[in-house]
PDB file with SEQRES, HELIX, SHEET and CRYST1 records, atoms N, CA, C and O in Angstrom:
SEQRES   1 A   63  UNK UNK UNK UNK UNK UNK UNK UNK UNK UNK UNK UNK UNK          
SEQRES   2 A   63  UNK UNK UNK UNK UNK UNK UNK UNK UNK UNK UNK UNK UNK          
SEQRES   3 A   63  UNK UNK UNK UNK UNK UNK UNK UNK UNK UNK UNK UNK UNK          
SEQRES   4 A   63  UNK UNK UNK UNK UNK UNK UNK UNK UNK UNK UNK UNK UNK          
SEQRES   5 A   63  UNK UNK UNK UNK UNK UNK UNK UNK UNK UNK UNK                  
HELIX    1 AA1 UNK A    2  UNK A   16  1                                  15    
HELIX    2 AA2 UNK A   29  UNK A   35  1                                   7    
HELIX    3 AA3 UNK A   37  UNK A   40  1                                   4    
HELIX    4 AA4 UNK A   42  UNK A   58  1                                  17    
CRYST1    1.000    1.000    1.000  90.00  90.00  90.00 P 1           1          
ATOM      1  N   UNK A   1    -116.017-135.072 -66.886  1.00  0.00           N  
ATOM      2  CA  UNK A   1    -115.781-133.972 -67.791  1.00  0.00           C  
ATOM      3  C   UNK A   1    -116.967-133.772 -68.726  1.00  0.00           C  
ATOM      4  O   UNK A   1    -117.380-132.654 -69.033  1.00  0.00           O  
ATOM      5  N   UNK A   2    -117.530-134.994 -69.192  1.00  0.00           N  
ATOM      6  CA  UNK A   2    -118.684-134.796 -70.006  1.00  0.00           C  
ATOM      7  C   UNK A   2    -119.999-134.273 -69.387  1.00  0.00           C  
ATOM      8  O   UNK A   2    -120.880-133.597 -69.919  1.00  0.00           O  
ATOM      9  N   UNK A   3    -119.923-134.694 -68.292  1.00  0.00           N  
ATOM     10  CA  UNK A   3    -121.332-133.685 -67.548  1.00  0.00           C  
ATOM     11  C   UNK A   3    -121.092-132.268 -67.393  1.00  0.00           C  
ATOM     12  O   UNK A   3    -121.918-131.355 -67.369  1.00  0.00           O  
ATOM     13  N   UNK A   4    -119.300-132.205 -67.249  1.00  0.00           N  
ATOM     14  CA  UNK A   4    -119.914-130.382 -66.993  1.00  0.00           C  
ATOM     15  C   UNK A   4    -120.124-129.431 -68.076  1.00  0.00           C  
ATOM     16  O   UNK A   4    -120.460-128.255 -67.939  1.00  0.00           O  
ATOM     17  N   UNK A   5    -119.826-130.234 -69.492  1.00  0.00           N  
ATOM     18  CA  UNK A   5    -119.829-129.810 -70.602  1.00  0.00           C  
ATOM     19  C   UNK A   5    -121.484-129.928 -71.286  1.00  0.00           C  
ATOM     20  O   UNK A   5    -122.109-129.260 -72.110  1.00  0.00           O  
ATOM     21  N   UNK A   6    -121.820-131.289 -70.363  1.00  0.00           N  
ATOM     22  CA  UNK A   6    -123.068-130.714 -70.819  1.00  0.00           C  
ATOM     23  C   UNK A   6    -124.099-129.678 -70.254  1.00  0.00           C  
ATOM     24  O   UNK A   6    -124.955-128.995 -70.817  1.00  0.00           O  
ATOM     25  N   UNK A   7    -123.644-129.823 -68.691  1.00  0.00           N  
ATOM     26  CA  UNK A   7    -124.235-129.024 -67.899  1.00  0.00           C  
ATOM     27  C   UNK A   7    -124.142-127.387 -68.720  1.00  0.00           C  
ATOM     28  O   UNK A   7    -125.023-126.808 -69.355  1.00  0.00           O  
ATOM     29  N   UNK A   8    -123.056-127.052 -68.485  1.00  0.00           N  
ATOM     30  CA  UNK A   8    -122.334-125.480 -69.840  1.00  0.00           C  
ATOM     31  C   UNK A   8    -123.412-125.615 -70.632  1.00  0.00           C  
ATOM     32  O   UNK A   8    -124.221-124.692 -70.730  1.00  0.00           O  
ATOM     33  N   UNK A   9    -123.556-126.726 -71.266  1.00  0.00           N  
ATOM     34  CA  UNK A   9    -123.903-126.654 -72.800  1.00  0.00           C  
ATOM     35  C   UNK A   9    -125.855-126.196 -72.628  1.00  0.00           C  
ATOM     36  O   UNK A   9    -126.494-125.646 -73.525  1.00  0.00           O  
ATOM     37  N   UNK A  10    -126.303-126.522 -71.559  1.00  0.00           N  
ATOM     38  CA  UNK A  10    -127.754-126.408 -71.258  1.00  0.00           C  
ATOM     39  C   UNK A  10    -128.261-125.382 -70.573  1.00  0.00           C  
ATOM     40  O   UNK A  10    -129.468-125.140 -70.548  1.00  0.00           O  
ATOM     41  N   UNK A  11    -127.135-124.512 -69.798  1.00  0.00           N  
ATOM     42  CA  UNK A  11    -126.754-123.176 -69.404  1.00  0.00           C  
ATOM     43  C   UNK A  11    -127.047-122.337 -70.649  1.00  0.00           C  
ATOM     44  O   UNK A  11    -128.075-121.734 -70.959  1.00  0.00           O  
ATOM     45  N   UNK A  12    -125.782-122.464 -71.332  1.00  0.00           N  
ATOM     46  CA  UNK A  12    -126.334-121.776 -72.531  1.00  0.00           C  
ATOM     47  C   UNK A  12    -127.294-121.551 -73.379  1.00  0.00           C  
ATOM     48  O   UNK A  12    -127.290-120.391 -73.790  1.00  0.00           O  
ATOM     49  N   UNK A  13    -128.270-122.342 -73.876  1.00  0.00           N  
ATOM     50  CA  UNK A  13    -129.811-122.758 -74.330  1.00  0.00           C  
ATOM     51  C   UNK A  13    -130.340-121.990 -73.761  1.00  0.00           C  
ATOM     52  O   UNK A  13    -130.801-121.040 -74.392  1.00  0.00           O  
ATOM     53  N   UNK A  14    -130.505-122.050 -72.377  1.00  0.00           N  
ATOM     54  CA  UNK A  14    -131.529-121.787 -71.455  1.00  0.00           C  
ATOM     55  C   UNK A  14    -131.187-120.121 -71.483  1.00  0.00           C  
ATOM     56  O   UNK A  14    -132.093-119.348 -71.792  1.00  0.00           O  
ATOM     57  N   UNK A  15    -130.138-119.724 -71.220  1.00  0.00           N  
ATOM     58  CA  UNK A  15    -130.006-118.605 -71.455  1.00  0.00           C  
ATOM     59  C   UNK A  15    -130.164-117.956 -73.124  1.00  0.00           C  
ATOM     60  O   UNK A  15    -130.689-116.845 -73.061  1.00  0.00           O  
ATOM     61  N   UNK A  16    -129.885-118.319 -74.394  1.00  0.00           N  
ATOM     62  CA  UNK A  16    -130.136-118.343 -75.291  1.00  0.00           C  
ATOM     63  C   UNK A  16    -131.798-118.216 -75.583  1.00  0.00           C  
ATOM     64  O   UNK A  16    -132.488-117.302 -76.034  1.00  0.00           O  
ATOM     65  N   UNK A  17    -131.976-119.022 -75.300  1.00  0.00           N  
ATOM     66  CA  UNK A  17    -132.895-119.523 -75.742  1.00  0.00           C  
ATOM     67  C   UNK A  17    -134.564-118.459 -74.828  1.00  0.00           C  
ATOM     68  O   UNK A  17    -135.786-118.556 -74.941  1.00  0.00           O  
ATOM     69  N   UNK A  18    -134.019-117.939 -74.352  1.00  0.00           N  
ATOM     70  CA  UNK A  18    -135.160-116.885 -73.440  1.00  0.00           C  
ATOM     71  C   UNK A  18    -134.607-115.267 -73.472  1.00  0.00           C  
ATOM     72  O   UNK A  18    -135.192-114.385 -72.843  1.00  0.00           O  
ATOM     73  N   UNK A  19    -133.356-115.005 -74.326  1.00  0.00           N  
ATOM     74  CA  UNK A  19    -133.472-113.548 -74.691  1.00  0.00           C  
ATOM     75  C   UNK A  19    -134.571-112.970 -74.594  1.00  0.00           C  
ATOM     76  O   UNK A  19    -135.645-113.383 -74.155  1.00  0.00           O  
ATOM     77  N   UNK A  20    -134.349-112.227 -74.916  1.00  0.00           N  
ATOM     78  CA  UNK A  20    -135.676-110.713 -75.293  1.00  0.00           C  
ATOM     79  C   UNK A  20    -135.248-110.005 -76.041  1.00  0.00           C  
ATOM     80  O   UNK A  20    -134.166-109.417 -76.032  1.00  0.00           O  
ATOM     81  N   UNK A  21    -136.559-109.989 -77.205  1.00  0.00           N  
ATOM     82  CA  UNK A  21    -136.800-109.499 -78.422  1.00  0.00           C  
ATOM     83  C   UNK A  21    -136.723-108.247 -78.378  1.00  0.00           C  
ATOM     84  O   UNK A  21    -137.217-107.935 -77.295  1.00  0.00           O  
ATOM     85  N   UNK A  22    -136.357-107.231 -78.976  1.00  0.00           N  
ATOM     86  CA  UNK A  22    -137.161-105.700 -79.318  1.00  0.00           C  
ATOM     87  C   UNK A  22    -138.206-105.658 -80.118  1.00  0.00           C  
ATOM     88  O   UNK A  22    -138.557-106.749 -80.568  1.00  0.00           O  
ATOM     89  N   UNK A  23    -138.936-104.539 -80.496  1.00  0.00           N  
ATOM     90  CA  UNK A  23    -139.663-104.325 -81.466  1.00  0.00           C  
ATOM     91  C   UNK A  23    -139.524-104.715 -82.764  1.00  0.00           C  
ATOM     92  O   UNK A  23    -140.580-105.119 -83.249  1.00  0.00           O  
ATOM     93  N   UNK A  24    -138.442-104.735 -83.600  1.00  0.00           N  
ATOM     94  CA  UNK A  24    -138.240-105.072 -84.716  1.00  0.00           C  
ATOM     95  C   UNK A  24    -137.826-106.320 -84.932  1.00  0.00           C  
ATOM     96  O   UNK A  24    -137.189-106.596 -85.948  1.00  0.00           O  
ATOM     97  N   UNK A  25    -138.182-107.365 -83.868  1.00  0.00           N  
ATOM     98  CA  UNK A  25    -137.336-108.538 -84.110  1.00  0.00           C  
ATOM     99  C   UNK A  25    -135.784-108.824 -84.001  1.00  0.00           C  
ATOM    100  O   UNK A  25    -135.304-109.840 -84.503  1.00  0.00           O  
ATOM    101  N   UNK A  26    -135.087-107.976 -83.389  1.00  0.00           N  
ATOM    102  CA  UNK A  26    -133.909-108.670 -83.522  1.00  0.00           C  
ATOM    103  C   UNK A  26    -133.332-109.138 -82.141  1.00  0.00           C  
ATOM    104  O   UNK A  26    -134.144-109.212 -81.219  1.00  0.00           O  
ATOM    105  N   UNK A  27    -132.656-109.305 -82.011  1.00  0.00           N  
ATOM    106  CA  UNK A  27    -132.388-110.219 -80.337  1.00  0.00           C  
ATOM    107  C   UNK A  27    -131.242-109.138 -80.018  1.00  0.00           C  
ATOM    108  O   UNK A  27    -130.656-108.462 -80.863  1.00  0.00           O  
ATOM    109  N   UNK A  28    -131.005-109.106 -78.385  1.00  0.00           N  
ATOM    110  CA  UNK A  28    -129.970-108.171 -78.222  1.00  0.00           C  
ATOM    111  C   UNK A  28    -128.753-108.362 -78.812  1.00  0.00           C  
ATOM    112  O   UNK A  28    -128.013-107.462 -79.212  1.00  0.00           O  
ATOM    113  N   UNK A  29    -128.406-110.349 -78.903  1.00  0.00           N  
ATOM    114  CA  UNK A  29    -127.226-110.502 -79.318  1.00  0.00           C  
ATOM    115  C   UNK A  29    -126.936-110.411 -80.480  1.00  0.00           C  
ATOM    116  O   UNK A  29    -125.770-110.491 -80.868  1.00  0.00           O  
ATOM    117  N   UNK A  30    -128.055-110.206 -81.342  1.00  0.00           N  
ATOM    118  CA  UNK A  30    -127.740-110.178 -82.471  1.00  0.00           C  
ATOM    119  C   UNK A  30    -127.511-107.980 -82.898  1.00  0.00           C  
ATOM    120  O   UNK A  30    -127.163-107.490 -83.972  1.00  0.00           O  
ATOM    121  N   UNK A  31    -127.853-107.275 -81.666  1.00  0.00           N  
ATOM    122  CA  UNK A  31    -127.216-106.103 -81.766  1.00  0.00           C  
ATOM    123  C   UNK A  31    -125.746-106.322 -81.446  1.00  0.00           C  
ATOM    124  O   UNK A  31    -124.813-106.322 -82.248  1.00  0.00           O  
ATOM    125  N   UNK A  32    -125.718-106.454 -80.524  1.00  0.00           N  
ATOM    126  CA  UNK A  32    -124.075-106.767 -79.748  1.00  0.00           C  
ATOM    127  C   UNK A  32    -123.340-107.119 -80.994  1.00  0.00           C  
ATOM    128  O   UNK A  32    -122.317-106.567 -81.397  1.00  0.00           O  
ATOM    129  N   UNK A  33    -123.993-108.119 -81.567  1.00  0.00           N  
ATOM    130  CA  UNK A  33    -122.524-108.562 -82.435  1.00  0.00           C  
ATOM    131  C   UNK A  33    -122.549-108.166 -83.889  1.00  0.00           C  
ATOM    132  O   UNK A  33    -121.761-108.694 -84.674  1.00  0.00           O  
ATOM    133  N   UNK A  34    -123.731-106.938 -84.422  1.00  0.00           N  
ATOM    134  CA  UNK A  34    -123.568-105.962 -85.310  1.00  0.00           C  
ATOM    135  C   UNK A  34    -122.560-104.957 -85.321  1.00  0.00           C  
ATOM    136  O   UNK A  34    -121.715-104.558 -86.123  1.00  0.00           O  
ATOM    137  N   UNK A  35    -122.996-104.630 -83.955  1.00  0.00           N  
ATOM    138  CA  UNK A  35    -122.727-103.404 -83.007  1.00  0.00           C  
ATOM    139  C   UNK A  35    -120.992-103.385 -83.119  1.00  0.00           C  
ATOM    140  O   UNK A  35    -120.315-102.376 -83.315  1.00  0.00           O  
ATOM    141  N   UNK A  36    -120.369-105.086 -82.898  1.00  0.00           N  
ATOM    142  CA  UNK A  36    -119.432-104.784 -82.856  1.00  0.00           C  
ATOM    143  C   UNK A  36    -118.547-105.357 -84.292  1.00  0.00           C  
ATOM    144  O   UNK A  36    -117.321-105.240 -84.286  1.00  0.00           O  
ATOM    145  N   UNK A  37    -119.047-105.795 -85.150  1.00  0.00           N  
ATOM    146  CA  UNK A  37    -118.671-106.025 -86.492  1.00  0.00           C  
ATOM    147  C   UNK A  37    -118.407-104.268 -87.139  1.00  0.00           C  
ATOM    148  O   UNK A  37    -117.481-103.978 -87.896  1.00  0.00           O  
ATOM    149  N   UNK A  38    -119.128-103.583 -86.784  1.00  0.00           N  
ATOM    150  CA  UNK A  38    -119.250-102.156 -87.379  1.00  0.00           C  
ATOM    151  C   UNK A  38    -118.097-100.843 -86.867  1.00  0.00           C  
ATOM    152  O   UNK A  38    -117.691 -99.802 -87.384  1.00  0.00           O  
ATOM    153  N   UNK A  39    -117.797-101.784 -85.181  1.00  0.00           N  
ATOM    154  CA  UNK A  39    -116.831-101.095 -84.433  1.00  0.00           C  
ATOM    155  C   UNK A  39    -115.407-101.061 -84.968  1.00  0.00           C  
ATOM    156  O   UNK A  39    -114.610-100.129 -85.080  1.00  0.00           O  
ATOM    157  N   UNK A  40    -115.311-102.558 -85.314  1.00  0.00           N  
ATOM    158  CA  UNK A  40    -114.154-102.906 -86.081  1.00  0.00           C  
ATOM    159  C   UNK A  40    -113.788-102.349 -87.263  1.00  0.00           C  
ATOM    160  O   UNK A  40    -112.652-101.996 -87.578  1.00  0.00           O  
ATOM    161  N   UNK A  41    -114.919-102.268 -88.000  1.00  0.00           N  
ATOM    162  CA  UNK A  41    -114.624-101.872 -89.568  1.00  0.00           C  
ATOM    163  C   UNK A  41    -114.123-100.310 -89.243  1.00  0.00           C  
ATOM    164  O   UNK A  41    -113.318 -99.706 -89.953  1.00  0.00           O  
ATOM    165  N   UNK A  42    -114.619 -99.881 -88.288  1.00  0.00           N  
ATOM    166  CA  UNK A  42    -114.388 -97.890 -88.170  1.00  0.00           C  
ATOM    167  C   UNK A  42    -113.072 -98.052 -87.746  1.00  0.00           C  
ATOM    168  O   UNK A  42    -112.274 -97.347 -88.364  1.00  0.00           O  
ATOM    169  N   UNK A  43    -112.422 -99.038 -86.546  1.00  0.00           N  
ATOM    170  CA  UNK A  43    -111.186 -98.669 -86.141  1.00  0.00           C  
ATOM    171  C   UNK A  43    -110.673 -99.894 -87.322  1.00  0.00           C  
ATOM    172  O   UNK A  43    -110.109-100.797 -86.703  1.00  0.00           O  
ATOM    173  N   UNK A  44    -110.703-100.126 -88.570  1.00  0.00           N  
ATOM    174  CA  UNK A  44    -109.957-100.934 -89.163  1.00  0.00           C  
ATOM    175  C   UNK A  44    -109.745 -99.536 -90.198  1.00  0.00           C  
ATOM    176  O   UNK A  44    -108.592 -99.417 -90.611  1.00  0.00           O  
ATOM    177  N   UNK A  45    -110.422 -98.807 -90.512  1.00  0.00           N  
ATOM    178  CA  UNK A  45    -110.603 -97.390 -91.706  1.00  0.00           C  
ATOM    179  C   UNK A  45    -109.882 -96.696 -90.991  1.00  0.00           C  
ATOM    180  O   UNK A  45    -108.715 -96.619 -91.375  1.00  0.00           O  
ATOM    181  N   UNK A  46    -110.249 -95.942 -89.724  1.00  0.00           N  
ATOM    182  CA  UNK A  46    -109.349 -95.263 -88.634  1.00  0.00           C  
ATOM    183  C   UNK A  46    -107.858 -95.121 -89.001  1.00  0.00           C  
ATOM    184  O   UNK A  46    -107.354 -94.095 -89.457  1.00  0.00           O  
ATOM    185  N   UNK A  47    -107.028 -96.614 -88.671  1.00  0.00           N  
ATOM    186  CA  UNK A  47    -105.940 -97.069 -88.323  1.00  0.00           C  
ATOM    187  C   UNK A  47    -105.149 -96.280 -89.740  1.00  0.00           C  
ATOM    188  O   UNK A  47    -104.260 -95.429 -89.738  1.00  0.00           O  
ATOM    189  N   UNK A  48    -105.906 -96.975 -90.972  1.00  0.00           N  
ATOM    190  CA  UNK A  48    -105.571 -97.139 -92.400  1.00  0.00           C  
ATOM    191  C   UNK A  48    -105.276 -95.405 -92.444  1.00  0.00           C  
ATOM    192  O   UNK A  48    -104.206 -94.878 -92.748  1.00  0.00           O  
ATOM    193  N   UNK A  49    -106.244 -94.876 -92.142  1.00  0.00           N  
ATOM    194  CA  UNK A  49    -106.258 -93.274 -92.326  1.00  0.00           C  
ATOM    195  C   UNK A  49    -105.027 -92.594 -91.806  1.00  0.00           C  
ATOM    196  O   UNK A  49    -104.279 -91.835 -92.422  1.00  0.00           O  
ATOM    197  N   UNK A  50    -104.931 -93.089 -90.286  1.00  0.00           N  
ATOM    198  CA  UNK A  50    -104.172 -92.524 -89.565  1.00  0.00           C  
ATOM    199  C   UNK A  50    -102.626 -93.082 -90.311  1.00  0.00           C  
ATOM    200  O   UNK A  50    -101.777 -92.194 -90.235  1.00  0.00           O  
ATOM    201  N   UNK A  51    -102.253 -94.025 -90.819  1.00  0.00           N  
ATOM    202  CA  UNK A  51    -100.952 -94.522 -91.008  1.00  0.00           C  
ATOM    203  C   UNK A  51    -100.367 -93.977 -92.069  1.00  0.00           C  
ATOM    204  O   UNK A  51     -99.173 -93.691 -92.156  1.00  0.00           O  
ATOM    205  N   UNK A  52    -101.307 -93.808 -92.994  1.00  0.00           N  
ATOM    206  CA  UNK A  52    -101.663 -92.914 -94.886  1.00  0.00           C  
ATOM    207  C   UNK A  52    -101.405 -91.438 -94.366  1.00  0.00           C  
ATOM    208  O   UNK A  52    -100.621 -90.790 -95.060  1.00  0.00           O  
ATOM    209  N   UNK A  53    -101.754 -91.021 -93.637  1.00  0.00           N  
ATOM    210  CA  UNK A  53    -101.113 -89.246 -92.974  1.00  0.00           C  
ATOM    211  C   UNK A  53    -100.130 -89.285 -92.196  1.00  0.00           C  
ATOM    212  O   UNK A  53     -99.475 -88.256 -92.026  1.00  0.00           O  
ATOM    213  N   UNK A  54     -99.810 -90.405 -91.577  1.00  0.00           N  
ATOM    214  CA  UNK A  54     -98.502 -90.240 -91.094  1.00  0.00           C  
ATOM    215  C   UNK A  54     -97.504 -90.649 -92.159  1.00  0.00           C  
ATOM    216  O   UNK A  54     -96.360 -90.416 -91.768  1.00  0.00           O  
ATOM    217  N   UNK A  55     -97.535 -91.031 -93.036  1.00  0.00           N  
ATOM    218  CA  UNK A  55     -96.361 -91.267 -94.071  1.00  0.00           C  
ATOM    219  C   UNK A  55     -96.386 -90.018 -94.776  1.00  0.00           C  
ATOM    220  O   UNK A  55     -95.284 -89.483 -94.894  1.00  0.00           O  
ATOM    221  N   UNK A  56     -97.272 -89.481 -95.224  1.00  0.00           N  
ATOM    222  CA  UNK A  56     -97.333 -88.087 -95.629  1.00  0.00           C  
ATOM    223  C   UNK A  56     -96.438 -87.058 -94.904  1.00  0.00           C  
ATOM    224  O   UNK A  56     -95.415 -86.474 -95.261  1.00  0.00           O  
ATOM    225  N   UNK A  57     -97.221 -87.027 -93.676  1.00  0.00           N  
ATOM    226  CA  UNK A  57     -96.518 -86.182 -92.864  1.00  0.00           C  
ATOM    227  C   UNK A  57     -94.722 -86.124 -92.557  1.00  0.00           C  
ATOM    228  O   UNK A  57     -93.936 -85.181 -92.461  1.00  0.00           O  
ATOM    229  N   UNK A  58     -94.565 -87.556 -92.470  1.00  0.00           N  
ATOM    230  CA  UNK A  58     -92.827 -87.971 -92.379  1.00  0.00           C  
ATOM    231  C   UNK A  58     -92.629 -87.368 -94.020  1.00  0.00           C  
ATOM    232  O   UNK A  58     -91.557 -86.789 -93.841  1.00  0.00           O  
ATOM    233  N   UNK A  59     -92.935 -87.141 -95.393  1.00  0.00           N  
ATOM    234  CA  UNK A  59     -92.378 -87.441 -96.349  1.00  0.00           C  
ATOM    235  C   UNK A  59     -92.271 -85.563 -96.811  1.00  0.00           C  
ATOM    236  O   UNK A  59     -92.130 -85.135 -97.957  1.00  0.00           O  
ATOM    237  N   UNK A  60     -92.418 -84.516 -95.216  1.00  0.00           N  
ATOM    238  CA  UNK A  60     -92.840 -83.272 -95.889  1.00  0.00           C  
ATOM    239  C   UNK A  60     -91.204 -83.399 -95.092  1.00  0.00           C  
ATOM    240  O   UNK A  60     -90.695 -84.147 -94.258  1.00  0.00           O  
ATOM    241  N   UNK A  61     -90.739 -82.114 -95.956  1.00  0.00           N  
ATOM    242  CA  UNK A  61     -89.363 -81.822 -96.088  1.00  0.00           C  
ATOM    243  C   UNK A  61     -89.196 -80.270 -95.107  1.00  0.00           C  
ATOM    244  O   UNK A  61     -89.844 -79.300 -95.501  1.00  0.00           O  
ATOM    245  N   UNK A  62     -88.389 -80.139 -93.962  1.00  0.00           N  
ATOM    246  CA  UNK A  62     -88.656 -79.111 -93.364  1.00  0.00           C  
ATOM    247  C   UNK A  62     -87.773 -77.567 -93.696  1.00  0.00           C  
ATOM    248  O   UNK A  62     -87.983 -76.388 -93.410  1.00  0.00           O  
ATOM    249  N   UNK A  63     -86.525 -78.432 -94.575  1.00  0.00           N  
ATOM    250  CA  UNK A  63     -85.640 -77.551 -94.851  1.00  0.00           C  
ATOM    251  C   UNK A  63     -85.925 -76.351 -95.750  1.00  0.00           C  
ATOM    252  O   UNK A  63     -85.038 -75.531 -95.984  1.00  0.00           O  
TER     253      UNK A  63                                                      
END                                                                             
């Protein structure tokens, strides 16, 4: 069990560890996981928005 964990573990490095840069220095993964910190926050505002107009909407009186 401990070899294949290390084996994994040197997989990863190796792959890590030979990314490719862009121009500005940042690594792809470190877009990817902007990319998706930012995704979240929009569908976390989204949700909030959408739930805040639907209580509105239930609270209009049709009579």
């Amino acid at each position: 069990m401990w070899i294949d964990i290390l084996v994994a573990r040197e997989y990863l490095v190796t792959l890590l560890g030979e990314r490719r840069r862009d121009e500005a220095g940042l690594s792809v993964v470190e877009w990817v996981i902007g990319i998706t910190i930012v995704a979240g926050l929009v569908l976390a505002v989204g949700a909030i928005i959408v739930a805040k107009v639907t209580d509105k909407a239930n609270e209009i009186s049709l009579n």
